[in-house]
C-alpha atoms as one frame of an Amber mdcrd trajectory, in Angstrom:
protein
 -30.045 103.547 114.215 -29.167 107.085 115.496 -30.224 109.941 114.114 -28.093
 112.721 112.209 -25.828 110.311 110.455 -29.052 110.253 107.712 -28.662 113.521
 106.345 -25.637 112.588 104.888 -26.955 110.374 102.704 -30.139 112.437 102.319
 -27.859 115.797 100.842 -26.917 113.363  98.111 -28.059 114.963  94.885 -27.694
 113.192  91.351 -26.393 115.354  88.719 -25.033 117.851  90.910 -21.696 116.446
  91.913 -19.093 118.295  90.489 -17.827 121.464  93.123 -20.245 123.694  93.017
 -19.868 127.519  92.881 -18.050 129.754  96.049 -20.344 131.978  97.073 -19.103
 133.437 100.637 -18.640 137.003  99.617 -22.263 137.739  98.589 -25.638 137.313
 100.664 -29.304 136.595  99.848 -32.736 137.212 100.844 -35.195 135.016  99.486
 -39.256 135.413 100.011 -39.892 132.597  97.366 -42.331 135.108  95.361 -41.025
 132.265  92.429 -38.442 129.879  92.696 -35.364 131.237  91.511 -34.001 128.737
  89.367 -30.787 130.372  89.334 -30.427 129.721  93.019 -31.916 126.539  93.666
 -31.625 123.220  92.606 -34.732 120.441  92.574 -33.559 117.101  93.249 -35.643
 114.690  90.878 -36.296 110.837  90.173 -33.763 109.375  92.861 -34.499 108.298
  96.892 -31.153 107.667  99.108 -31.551 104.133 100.015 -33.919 101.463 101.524
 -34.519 103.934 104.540 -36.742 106.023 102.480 -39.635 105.311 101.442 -40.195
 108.284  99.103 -38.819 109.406  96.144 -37.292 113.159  95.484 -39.776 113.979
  92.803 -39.705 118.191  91.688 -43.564 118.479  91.653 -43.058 118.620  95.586
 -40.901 121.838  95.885 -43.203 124.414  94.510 -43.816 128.387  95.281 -47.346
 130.430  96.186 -48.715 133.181  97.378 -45.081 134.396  98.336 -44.275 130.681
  99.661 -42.013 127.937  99.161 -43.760 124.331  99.381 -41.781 121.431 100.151
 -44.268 118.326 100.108 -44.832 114.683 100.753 -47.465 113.079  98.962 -49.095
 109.767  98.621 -48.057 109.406  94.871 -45.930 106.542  94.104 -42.711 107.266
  92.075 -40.136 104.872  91.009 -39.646 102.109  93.112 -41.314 103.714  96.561
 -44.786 104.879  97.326 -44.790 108.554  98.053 -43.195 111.070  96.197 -40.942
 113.664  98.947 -39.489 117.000  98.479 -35.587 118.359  98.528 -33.882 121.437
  97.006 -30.435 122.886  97.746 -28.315 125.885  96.491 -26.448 125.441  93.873
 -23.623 127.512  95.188 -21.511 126.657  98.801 -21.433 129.398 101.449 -19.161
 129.976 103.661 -19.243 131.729 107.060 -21.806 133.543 108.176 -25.578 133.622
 109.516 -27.898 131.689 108.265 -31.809 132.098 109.080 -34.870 130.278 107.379
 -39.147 131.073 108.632 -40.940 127.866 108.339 -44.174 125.332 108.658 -44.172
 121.898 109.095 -46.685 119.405 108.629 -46.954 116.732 111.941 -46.718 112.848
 111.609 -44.674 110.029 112.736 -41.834 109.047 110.925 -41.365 111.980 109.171
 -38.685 114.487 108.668 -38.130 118.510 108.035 -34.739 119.872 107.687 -33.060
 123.432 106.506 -29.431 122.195 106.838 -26.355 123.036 104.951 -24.245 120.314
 103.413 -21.079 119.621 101.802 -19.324 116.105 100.817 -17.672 113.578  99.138
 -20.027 114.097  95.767 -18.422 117.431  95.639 -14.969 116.415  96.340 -15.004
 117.636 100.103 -14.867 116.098 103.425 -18.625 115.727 105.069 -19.139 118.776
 106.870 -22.665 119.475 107.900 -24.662 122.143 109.941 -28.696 120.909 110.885
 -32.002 121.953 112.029 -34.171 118.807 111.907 -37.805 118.721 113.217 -38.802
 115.137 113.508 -42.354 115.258 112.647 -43.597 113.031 115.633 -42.834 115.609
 118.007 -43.367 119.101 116.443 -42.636 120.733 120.119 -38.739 120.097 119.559
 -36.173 120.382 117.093 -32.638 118.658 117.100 -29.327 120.547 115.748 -26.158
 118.638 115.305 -22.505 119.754 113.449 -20.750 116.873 111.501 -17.155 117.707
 110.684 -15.462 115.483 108.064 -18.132 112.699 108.607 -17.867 113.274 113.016
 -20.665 115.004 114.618 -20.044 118.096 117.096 -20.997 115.694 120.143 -17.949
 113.387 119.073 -20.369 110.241 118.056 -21.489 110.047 114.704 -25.132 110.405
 114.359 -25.442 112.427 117.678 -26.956 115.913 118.557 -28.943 118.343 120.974
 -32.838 118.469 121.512 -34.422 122.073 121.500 -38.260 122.853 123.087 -39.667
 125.406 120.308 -41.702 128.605 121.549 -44.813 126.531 119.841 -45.204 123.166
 118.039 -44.131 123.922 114.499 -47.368 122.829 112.897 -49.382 125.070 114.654
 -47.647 128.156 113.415 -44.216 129.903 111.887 -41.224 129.161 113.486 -37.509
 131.183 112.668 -34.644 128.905 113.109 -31.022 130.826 112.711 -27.254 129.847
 113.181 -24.465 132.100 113.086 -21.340 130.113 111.363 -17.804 131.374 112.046
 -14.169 129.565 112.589 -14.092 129.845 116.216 -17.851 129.707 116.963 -21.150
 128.588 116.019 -24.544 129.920 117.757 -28.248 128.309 117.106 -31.037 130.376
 117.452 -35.168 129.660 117.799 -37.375 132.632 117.456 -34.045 134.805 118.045
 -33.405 133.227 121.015 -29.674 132.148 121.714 -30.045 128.072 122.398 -26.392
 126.613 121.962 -23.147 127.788 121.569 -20.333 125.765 120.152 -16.641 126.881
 120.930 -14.699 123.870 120.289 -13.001 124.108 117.136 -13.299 120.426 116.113
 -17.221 120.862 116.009 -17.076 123.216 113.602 -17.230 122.955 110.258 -14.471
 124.970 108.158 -15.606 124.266 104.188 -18.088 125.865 102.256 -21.682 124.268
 102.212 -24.834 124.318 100.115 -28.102 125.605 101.476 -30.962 122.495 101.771
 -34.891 121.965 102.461 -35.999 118.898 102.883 -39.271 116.800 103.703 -38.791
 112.933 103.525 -40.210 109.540 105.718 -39.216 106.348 106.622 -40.547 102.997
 107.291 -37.372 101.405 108.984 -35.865 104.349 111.327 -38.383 103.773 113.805
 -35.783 104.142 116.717 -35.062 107.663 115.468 -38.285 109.301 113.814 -41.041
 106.737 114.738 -43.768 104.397 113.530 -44.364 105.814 110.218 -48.236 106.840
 110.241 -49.559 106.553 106.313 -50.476 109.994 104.650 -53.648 109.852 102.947
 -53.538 113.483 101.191 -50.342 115.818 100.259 -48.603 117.808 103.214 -46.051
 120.566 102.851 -43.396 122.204 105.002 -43.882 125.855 104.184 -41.003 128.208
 104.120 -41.702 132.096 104.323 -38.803 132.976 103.759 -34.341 132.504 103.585
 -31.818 134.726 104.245 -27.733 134.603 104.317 -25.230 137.187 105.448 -21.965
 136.731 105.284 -19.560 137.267 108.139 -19.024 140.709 109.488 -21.787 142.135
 107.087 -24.435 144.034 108.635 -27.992 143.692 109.261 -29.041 143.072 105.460
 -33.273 142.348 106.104 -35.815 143.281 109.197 -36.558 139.726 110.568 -32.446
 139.268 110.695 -31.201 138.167 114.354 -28.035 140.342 112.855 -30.554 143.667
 113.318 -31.904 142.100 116.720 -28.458 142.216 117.816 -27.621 146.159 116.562
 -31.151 146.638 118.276 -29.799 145.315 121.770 -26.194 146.948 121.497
């Protein structure tokens, strides 16, 4: 099974189908001193499919010390035998940059993701923008595009592998993407690692904001032999920022400031 093609059935989110709120003309800095329940959605009591073998359960996505917790833990809920953390926006955004500091945990057959999603449970086509760390390999992260259901690469379920300054369990990590209709640019640790000009690749609706921390027992192909987890383990997020398009430099760690820096 290849990779990618997952998240679209990972953004689903029970009770949060309807079209959610248009957000594109106002930005955001979150430091998760609390968990803004305003902002964010928990997803709760549901797992996407025989793939996962956790269940979204809310006691996973938590906020400390100035930090947002997105865990996995050995607890069995429902039908599967860890419990697995997920939250999203609950307003779409639309163009513009988009920049998460973050943690991971390390372990095989395990997955971290800040992604934003949009699809059919909203009444849209599947467009999708990713950063995924597959836990087995914390020295690399993958970044795909879907575009009504089609990745950027042109084959469902396909994408790019990134080398990261530093494995992403060993210390913070900012990952960054500047969304607009003609062009979309990933960054690592404000570093410029793919550009995307072709106008098919790129999404054009609206998407929600996710986190997510999730394993499998079956995608072995794609995120490995699944290697049990005998206490809780987080992803750790510092911190979240959007700016909408052609806005300035709105917080310090921006890439948007970087970029006034170097002009």
């Amino acid at each position: 099974m290849t990779n990618t093609i997952w998240l679209a059935a990972l953004a689903l989110a029970a009770g949060l189908g309807t079209t959610p709120v248009l957000a594109q003309d106002g930005g955001f800095f979150d430091d998760f001193d609390q968990l803004d329940q305003s902002r964010w959605y928990v997803s709760d009591g549901w797992n996407n499919g025989a793939h996962q073998n956790c269940t979204w359960s809310g006691d996973q996505v938590t906020t400390s010390d100035g930090m947002l917790h997105v865990g996995f833990a050995p607890v069995p809920k429902g039908e599967r035998q860890y419990r697995c953390g997920e939250l999203q926006t609950r307003a779409a955004y639309g163009f513009g940059t988009y920049e998460a500091r973050l943690k991971t945990p390390a372990g095989a057959g395990l997955n971290a993701a800040f992604f934003t999603y949009i699809g059919a449970q909203q009444g849209k086509p599947h467009d999708e923008i990713d950063f995924e760390i597959l836990l087995r390999d914390t020295g690399k992260v993958d970044t795909t595009t879907f575009v009504n259901g089609i990745s950027g690469d042109g084959e469902t379920g396909s994408g790019q592998t990134h080398a990261l300054p530093h494995k992403s369990d060993s210390d913070f990590v900012t990952f960054a993407f500047t969304w607009g209709p003609d062009e979309l640019r990933y960054y690592i640790d404000g570093e410029l690692v793919r550009t995307m000009s072709d106008k098919t690749t790129i999404p054009d609706n609206p998407q929600r904001i996710f986190f997510s921390l999730w394993g499998t027992d079956t995608l072995t192909d794609w995120m490995g032999q699944f290697a049990a987890v005998d206490t809780p383990i987080a992803m750790e997020v510092d911190w979240v920022g959007f700016t909408p398009l052609g806005a300035d430099c709105a917080f310090d760690a921006s890439i948007l400031c970087q970029d006034n820096e170097d002009e």
